[in-house]
N, CA, C and O atoms as CSV, one atom per row, in Angstrom:
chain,resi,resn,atom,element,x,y,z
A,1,UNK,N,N,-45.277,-13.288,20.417
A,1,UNK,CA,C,-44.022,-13.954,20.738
A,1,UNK,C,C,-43.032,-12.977,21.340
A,1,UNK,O,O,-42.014,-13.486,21.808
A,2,UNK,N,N,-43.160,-11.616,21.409
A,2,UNK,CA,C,-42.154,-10.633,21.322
A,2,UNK,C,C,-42.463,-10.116,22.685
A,2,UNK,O,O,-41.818,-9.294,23.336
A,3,UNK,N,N,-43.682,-10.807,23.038
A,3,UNK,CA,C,-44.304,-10.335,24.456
A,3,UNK,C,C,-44.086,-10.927,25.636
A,3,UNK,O,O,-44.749,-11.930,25.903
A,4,UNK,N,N,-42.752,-10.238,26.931
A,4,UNK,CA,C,-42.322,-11.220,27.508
A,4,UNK,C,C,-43.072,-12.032,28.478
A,4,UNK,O,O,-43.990,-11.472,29.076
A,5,UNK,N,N,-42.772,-13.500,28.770
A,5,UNK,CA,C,-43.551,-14.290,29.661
A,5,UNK,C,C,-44.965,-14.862,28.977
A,5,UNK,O,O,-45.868,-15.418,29.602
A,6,UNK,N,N,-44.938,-14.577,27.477
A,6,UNK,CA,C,-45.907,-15.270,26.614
A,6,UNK,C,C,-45.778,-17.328,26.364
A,6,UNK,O,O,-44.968,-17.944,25.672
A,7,UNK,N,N,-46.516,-17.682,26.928
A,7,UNK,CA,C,-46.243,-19.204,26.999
A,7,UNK,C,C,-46.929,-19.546,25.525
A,7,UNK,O,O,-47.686,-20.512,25.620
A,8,UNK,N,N,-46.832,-18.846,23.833
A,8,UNK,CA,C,-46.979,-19.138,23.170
A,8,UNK,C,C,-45.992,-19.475,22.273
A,8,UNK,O,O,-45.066,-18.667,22.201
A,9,UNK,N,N,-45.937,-20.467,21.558
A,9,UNK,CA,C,-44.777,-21.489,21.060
A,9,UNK,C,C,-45.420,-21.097,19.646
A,9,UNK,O,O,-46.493,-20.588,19.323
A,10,UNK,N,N,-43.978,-21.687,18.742
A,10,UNK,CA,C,-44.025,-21.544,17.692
A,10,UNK,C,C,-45.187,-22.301,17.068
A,10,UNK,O,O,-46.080,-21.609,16.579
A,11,UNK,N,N,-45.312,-23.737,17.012
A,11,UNK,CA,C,-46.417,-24.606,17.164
A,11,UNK,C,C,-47.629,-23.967,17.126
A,11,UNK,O,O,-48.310,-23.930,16.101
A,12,UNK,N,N,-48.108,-23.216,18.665
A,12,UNK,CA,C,-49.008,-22.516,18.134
A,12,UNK,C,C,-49.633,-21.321,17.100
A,12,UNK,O,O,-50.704,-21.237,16.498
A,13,UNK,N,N,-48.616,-20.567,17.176
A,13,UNK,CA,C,-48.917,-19.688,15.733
A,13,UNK,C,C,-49.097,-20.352,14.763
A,13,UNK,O,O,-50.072,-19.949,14.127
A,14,UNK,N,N,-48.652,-21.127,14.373
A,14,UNK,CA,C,-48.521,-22.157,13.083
A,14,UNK,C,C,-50.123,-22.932,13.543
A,14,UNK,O,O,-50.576,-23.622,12.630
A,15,UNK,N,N,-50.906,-22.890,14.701
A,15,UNK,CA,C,-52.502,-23.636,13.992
A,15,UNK,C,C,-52.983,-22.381,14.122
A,15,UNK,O,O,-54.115,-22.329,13.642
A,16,UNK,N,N,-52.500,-21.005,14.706
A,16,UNK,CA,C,-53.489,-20.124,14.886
A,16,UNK,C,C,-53.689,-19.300,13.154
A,16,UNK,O,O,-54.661,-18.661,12.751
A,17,UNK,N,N,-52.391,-19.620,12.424
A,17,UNK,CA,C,-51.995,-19.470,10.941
A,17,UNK,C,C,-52.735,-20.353,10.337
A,17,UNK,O,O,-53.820,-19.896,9.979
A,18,UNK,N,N,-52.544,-21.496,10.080
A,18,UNK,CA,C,-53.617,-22.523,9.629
A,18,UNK,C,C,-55.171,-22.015,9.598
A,18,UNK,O,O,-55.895,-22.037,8.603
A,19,UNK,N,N,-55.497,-21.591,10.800
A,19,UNK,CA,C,-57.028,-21.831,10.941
A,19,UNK,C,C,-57.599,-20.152,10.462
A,19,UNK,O,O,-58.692,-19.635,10.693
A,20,UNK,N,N,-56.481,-19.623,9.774
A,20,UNK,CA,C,-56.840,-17.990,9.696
A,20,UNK,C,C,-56.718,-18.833,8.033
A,20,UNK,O,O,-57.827,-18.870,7.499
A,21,UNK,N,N,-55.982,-19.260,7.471
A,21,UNK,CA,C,-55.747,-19.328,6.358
A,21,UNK,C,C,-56.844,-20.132,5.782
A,21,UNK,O,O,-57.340,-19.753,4.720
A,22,UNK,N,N,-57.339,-21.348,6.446
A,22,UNK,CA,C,-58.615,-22.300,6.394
A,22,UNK,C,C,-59.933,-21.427,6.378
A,22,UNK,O,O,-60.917,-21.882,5.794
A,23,UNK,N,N,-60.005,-19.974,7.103
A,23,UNK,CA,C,-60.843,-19.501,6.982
A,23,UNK,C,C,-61.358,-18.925,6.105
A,23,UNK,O,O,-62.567,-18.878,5.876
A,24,UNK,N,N,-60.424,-18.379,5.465
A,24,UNK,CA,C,-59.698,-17.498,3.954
A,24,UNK,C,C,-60.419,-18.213,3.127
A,24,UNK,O,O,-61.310,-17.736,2.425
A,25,UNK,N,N,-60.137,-19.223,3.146
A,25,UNK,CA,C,-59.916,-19.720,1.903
A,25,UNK,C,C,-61.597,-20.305,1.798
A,25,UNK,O,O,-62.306,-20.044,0.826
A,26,UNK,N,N,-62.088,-21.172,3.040
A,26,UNK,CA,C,-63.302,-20.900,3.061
A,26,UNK,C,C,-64.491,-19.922,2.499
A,26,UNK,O,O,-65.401,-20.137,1.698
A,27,UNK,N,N,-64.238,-19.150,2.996
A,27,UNK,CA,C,-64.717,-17.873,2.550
A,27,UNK,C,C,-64.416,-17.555,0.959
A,27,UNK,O,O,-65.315,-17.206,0.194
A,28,UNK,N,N,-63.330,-17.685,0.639
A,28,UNK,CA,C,-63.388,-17.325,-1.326
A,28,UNK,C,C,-63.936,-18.659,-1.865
A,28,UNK,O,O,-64.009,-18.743,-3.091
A,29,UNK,N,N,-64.261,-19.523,-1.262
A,29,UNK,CA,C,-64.897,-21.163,-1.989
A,29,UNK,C,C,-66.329,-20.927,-1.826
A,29,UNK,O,O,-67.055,-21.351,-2.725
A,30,UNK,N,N,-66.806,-20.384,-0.934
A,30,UNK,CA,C,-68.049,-19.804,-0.503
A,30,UNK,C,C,-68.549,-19.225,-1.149
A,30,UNK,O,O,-69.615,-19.681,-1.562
A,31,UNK,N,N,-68.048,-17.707,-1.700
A,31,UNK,CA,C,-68.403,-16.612,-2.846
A,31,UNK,C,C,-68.117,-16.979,-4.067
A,31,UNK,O,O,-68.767,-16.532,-5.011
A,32,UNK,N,N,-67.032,-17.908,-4.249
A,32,UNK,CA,C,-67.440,-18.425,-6.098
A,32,UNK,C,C,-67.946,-19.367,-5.740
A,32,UNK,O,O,-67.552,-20.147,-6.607
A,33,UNK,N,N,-68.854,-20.224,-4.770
A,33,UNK,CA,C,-70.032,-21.135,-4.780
A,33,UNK,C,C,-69.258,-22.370,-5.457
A,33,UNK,O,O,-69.897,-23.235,-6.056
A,34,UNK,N,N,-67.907,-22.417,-5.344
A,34,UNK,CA,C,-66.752,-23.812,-5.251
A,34,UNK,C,C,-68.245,-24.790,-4.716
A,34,UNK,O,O,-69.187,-24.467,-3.993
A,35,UNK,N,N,-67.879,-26.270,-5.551
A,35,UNK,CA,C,-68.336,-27.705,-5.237
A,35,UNK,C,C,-67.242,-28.121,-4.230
A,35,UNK,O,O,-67.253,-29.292,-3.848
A,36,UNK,N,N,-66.136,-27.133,-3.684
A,36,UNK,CA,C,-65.591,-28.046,-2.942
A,36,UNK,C,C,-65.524,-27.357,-1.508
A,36,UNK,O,O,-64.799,-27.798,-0.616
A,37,UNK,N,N,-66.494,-26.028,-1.331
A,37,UNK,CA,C,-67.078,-25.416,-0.015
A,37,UNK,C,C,-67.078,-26.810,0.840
A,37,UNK,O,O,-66.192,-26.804,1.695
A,38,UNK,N,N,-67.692,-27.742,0.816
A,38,UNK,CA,C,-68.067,-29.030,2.207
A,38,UNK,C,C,-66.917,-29.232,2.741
A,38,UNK,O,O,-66.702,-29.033,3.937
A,39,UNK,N,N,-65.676,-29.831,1.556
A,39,UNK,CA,C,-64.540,-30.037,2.106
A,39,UNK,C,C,-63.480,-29.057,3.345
A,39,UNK,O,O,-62.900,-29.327,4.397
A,40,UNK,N,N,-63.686,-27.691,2.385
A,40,UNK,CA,C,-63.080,-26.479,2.990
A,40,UNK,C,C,-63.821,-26.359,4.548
A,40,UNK,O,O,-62.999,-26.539,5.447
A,41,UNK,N,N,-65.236,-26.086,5.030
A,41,UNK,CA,C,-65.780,-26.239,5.810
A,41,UNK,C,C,-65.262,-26.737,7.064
A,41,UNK,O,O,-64.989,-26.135,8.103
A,42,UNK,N,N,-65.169,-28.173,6.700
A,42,UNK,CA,C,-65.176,-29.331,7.900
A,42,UNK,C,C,-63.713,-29.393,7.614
A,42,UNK,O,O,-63.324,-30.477,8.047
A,43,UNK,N,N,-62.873,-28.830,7.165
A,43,UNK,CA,C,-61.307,-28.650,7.675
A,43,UNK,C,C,-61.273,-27.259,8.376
A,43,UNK,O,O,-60.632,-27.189,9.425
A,44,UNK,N,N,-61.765,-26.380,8.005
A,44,UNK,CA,C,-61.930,-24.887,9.070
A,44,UNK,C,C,-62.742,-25.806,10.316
A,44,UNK,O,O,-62.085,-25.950,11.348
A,45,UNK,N,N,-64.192,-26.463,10.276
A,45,UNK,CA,C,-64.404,-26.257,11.437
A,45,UNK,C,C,-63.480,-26.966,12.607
A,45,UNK,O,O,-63.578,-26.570,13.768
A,46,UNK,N,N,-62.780,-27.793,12.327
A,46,UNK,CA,C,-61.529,-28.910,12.766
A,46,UNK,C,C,-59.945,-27.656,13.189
A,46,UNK,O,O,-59.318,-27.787,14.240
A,47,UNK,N,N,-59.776,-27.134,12.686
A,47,UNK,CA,C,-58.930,-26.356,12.917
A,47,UNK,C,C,-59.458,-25.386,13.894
A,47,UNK,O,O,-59.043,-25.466,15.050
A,48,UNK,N,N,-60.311,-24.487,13.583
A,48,UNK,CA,C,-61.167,-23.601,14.778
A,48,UNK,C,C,-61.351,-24.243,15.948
A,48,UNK,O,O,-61.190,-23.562,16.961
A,49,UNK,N,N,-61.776,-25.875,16.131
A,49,UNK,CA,C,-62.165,-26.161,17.292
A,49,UNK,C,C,-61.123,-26.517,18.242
A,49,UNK,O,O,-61.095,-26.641,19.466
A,50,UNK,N,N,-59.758,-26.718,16.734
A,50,UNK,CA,C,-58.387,-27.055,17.867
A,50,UNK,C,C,-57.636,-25.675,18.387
A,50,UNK,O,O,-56.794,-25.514,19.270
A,51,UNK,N,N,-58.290,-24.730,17.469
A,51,UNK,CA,C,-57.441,-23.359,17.824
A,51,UNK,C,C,-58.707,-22.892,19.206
A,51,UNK,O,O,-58.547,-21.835,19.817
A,52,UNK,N,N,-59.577,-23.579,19.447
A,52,UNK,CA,C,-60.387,-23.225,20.624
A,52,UNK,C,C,-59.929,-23.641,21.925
A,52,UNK,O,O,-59.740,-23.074,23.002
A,53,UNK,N,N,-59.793,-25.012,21.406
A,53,UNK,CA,C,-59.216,-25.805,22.654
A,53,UNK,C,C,-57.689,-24.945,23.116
A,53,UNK,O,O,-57.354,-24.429,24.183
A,54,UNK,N,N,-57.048,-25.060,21.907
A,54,UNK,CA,C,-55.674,-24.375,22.346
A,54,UNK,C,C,-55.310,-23.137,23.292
A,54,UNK,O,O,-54.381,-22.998,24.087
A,55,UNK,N,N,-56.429,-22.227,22.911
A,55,UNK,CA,C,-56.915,-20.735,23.434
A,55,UNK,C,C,-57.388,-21.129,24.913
A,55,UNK,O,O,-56.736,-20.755,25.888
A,56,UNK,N,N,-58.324,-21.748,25.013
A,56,UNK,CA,C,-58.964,-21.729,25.795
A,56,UNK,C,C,-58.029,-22.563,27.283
A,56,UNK,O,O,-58.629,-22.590,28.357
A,57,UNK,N,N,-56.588,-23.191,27.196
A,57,UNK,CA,C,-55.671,-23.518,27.748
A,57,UNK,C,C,-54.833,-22.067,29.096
A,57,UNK,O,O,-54.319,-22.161,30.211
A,58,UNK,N,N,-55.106,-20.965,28.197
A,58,UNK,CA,C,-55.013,-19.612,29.193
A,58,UNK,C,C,-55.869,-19.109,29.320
A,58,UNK,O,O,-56.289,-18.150,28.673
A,59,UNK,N,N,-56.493,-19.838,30.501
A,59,UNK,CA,C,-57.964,-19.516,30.674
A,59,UNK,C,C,-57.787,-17.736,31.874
A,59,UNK,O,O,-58.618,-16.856,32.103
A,60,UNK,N,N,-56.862,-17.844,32.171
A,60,UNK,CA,C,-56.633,-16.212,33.197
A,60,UNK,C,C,-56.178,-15.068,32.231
A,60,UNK,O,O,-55.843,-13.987,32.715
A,61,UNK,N,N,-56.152,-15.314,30.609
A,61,UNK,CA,C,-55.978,-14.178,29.692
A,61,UNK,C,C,-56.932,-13.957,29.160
A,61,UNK,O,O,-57.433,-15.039,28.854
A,62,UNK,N,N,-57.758,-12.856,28.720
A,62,UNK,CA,C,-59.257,-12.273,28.162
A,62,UNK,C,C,-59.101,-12.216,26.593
A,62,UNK,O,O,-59.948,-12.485,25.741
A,63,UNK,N,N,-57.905,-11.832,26.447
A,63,UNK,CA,C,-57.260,-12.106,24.918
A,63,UNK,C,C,-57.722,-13.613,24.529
A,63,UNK,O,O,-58.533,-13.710,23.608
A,64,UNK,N,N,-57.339,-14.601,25.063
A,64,UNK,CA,C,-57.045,-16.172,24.479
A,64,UNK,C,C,-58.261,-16.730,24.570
A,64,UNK,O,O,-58.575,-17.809,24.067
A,65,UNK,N,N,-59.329,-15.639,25.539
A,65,UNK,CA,C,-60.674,-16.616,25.956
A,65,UNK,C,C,-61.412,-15.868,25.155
A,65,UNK,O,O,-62.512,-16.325,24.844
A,66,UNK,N,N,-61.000,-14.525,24.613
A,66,UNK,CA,C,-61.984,-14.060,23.074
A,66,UNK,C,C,-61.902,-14.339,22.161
A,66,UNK,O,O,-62.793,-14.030,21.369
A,67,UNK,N,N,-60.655,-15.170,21.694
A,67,UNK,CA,C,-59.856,-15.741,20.978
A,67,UNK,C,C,-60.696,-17.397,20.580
A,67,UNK,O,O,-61.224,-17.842,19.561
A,68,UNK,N,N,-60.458,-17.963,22.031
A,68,UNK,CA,C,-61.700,-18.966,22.083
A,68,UNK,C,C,-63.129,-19.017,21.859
A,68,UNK,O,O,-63.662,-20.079,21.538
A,69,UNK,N,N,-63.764,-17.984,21.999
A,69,UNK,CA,C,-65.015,-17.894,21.861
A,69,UNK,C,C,-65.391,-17.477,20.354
A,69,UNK,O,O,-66.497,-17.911,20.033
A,70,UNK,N,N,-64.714,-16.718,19.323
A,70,UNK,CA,C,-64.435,-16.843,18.142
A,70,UNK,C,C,-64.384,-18.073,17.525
A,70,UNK,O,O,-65.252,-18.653,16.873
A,71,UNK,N,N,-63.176,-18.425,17.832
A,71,UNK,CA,C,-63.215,-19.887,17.166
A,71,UNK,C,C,-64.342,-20.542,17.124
A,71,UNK,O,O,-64.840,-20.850,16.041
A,72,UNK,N,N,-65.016,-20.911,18.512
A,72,UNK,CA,C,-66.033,-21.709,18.679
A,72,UNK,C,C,-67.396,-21.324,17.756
A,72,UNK,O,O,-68.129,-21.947,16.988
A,73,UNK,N,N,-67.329,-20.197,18.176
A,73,UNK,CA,C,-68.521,-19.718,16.795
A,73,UNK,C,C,-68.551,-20.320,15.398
A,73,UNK,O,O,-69.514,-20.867,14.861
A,74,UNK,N,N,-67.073,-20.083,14.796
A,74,UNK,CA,C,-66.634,-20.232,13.534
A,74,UNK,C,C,-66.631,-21.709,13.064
A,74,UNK,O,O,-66.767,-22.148,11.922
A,75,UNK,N,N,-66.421,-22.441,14.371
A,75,UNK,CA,C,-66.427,-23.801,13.954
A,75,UNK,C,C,-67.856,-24.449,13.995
A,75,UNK,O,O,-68.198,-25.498,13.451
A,76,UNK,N,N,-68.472,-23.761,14.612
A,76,UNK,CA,C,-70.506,-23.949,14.794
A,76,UNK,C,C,-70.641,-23.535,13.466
A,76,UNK,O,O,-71.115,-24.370,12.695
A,77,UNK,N,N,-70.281,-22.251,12.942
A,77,UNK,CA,C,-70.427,-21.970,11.683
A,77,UNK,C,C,-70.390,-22.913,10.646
A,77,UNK,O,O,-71.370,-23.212,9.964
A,78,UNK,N,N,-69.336,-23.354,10.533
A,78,UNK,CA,C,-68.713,-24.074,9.454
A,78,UNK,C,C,-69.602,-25.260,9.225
A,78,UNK,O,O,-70.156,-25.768,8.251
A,79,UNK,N,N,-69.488,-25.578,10.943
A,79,UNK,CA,C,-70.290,-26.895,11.163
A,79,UNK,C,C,-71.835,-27.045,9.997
A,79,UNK,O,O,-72.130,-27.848,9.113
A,80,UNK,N,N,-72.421,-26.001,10.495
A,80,UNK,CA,C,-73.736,-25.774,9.900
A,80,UNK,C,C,-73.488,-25.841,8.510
A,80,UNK,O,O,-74.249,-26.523,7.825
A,81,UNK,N,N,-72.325,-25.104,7.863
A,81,UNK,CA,C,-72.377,-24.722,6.201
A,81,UNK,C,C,-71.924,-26.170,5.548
A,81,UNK,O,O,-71.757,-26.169,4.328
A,82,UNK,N,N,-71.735,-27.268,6.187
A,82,UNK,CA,C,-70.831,-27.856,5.801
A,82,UNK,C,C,-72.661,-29.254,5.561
A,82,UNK,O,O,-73.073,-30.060,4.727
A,83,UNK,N,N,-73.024,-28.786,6.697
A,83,UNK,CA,C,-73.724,-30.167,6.682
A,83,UNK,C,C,-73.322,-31.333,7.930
A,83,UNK,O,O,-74.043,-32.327,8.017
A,84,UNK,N,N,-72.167,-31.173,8.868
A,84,UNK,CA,C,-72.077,-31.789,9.520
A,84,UNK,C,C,-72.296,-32.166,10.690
A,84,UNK,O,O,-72.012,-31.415,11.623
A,85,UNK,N,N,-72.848,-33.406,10.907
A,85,UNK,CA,C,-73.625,-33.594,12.327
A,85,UNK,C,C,-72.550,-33.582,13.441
A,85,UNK,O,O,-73.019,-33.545,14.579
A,86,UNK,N,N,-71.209,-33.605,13.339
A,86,UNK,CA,C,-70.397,-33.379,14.561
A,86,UNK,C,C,-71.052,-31.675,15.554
A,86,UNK,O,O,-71.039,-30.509,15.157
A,87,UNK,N,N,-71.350,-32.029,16.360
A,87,UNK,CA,C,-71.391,-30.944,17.015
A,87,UNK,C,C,-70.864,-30.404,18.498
A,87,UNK,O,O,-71.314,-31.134,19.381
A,88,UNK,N,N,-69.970,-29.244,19.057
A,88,UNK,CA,C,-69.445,-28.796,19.866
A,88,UNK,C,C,-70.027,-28.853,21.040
A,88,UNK,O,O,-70.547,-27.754,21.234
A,89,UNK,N,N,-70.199,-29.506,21.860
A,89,UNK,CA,C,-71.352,-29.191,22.694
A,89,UNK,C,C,-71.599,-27.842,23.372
A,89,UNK,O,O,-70.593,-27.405,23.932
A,90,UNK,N,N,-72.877,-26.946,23.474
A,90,UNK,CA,C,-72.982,-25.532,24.202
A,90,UNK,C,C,-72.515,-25.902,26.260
A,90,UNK,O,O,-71.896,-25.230,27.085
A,91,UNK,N,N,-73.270,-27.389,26.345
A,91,UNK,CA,C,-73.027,-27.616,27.894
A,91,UNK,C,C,-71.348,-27.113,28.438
A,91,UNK,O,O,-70.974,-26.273,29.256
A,92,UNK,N,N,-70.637,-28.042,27.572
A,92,UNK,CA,C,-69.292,-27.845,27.857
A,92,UNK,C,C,-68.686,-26.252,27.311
A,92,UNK,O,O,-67.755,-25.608,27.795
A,93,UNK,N,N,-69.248,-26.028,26.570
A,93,UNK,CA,C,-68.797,-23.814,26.323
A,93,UNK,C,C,-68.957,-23.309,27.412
A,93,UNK,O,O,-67.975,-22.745,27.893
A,94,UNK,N,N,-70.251,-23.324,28.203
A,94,UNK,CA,C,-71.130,-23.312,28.861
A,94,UNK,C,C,-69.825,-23.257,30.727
A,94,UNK,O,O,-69.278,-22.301,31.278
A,95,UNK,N,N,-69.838,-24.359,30.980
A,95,UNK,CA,C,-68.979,-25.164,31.914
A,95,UNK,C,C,-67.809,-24.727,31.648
A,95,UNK,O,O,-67.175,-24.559,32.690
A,96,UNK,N,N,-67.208,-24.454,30.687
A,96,UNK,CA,C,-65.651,-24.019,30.977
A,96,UNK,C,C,-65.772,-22.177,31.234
A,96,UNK,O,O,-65.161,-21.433,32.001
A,97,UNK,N,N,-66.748,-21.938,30.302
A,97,UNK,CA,C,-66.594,-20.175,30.437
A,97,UNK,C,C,-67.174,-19.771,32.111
A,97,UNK,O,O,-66.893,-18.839,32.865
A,98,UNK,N,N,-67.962,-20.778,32.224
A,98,UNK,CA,C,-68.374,-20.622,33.909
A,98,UNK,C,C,-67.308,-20.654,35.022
A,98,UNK,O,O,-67.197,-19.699,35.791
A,99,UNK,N,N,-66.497,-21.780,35.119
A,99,UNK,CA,C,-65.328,-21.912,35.420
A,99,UNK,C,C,-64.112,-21.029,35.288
A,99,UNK,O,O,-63.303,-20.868,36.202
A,100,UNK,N,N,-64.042,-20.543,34.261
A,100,UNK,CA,C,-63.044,-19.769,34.024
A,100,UNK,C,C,-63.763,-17.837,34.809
A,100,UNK,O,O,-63.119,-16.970,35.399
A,101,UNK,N,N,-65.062,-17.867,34.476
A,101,UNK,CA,C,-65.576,-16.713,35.560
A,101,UNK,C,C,-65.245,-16.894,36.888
A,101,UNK,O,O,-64.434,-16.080,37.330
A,102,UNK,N,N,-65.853,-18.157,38.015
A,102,UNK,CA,C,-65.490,-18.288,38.843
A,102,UNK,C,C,-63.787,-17.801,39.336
A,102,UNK,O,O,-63.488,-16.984,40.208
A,103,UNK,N,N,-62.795,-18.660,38.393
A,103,UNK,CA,C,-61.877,-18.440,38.693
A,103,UNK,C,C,-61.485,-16.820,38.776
A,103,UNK,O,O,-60.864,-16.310,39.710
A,104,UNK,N,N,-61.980,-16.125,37.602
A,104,UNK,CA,C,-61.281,-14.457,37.593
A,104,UNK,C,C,-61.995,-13.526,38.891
A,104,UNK,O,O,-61.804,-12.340,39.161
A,105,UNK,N,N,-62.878,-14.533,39.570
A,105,UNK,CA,C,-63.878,-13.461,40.475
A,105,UNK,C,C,-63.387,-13.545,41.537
A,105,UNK,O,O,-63.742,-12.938,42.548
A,106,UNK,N,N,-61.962,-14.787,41.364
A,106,UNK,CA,C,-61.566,-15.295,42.918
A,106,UNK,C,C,-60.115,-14.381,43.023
A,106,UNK,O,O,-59.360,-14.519,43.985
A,107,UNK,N,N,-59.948,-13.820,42.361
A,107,UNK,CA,C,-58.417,-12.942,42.376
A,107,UNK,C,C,-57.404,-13.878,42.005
A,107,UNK,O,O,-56.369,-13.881,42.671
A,108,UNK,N,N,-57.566,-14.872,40.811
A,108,UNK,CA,C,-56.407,-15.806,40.639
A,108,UNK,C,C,-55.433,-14.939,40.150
A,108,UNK,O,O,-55.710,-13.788,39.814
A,109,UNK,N,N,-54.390,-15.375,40.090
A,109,UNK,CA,C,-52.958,-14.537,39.479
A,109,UNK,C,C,-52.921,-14.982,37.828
A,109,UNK,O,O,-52.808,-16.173,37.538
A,110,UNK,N,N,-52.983,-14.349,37.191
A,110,UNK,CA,C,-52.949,-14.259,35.616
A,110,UNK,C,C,-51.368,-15.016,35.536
A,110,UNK,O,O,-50.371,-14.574,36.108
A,111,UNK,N,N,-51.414,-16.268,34.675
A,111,UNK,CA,C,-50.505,-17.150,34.480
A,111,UNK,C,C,-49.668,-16.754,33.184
A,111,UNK,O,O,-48.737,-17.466,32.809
């Protein structure tokens, strides 16, 4: 936020906070083997996939698109630990990270 010409809003820290804290907490429900890991799960992987989408919005910053590609993992992760058949599609990971190469190979101006 302190970084000038950052088009990040308060809003967003607050899911990029969420989905750090969802992870957390994941993770200690995980290691005491919590009955309520499924729940924790499929609210991390829901948060990760919106903190993906969100990231993945500054697609000309390498920060926000490693940022994205994290998430996406984490929410495949979750996906799996959780049991849930929602799945991210790889085509569309696939298609935007392609896109977003194209674009950095063309000399776009970092937004």
């Amino acid at each position: 936020m302190e970084e000038k010409g950052t088009a990040f809003s308060g809003k967003h820290l607050s899911l990029l906070q969420f989905c750090v804290d969802a992870c957390q907490m994941t993770a200690r429900l995980l290691i005491a083997e919590s009955e309520f890991y499924n729940q924790s799960c499929e609210l991390t992987f829901e948060l990760c996939n919106a903190c993906a989408i969100e990231c993945e919005r500054y697609e000309y910053d390498e920060v926000f698109q490693q940022c994205a590609d994290i998430c996406r993992s984490c929410a495949e992760s979750c996906r799996g630990m959780s049991g849930m058949t929602v799945r991210v599609p790889k085509e569309e990971i696939e298609r935007k990270r392609n896109s977003s190469a194209r674009t950095s190979t063309n000399g776009a101006a970092r937004i």
